[in-house]
C-alpha positions as CSV (number, residue, x, y, z in Angstrom):
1,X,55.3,40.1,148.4
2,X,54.8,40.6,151.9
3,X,52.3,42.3,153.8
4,X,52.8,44.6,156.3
5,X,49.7,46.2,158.0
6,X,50.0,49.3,160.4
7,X,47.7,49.5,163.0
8,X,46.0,51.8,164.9
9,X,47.8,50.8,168.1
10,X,51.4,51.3,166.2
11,X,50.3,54.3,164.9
12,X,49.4,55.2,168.9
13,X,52.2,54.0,170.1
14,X,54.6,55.9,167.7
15,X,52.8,59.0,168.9
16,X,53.6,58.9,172.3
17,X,57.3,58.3,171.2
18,X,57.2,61.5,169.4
19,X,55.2,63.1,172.3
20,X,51.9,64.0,170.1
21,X,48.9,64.0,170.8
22,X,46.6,62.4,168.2
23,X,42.8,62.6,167.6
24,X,41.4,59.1,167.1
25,X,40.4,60.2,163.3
26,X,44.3,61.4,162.9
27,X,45.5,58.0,164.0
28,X,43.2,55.7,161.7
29,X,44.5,58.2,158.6
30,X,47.8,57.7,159.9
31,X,47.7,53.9,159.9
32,X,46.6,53.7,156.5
33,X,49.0,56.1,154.6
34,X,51.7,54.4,156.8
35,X,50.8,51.1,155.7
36,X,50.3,52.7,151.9
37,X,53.8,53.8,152.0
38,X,55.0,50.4,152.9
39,X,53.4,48.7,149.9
40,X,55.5,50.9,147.8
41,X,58.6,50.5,149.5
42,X,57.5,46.2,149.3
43,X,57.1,46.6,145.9
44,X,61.0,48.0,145.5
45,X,61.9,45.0,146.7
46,X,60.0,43.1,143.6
47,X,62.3,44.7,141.5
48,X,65.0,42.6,139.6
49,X,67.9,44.4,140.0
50,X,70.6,41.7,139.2
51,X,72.9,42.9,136.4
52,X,72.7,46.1,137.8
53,X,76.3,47.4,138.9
54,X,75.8,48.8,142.6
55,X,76.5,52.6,142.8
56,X,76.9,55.3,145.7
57,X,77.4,57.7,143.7
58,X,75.7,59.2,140.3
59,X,76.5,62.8,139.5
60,X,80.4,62.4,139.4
61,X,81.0,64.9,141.8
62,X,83.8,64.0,145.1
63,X,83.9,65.8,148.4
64,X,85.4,68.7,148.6
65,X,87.2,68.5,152.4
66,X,89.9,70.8,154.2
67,X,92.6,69.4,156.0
68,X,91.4,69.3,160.2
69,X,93.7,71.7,161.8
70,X,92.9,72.9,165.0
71,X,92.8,76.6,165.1
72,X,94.5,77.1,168.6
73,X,92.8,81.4,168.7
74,X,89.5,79.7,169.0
75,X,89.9,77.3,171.6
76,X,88.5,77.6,175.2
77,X,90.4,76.3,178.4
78,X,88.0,74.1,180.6
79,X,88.2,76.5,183.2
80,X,86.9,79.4,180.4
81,X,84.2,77.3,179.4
82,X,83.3,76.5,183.1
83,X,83.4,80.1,184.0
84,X,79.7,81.3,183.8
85,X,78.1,77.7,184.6
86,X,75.3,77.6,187.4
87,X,76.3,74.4,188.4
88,X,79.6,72.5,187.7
89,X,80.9,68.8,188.8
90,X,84.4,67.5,188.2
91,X,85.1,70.0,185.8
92,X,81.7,68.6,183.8
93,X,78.5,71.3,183.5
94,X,75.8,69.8,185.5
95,X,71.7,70.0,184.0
96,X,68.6,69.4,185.3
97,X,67.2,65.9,183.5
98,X,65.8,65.7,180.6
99,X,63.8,62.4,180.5
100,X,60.3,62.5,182.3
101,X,59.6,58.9,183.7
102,X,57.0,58.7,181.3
103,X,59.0,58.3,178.7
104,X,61.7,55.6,180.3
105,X,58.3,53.3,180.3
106,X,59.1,53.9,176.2
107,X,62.6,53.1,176.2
């Protein structure tokens, strides 16, 4: 079996992905129950599973779909949707960014 050990630095680093803030306490807790959880999904991997038929599905239920028909009553012209924009580019609605350059360091 194979050991994988999270540290305090991944546990750090996976915070400022997910843009929280962390007390150091928080991050050492979190490094051990993170590295808990992976012995137990290791240990799935110890299981012998061969002679066991593969399945995706277990309750014998199927999907239930509709055909995809496009209701033409509820469809907007580009110009409609457009209409009330602040700002709008080659018939595209223009934002302000999104991604601070802090987090393009994370990327």
């Amino acid at each position: 079996m194979h050991t994988v050990t999270v540290t305090s630095d991944d546990v750090k680093k996976i915070g400022k992905l997910a843009n929280l803030k962390l007390q150091e306490v928080e991050v050492n807790l979190f490094a051990e129950q993170f590295t808990k959880t992976l012995e137990v999904v290791n240990r799935l991997n110890d299981i012998d599973t061969n002679g066991v038929q593969a399945t995706y599905q277990v309750n014998g239920l199927s999907n239930v779909t509709r055909p995809d028909e496009i209701d033409q009553s509820r469809i907007l012209s580009q110009e409609s949707a457009l209409s009330q924009a602040n700002n709008v580019h080659n018939g595209y609605f223009v934002v302000d960014r999104l991604i601070d350059s802090d987090a393009e360091e994370l990327i």
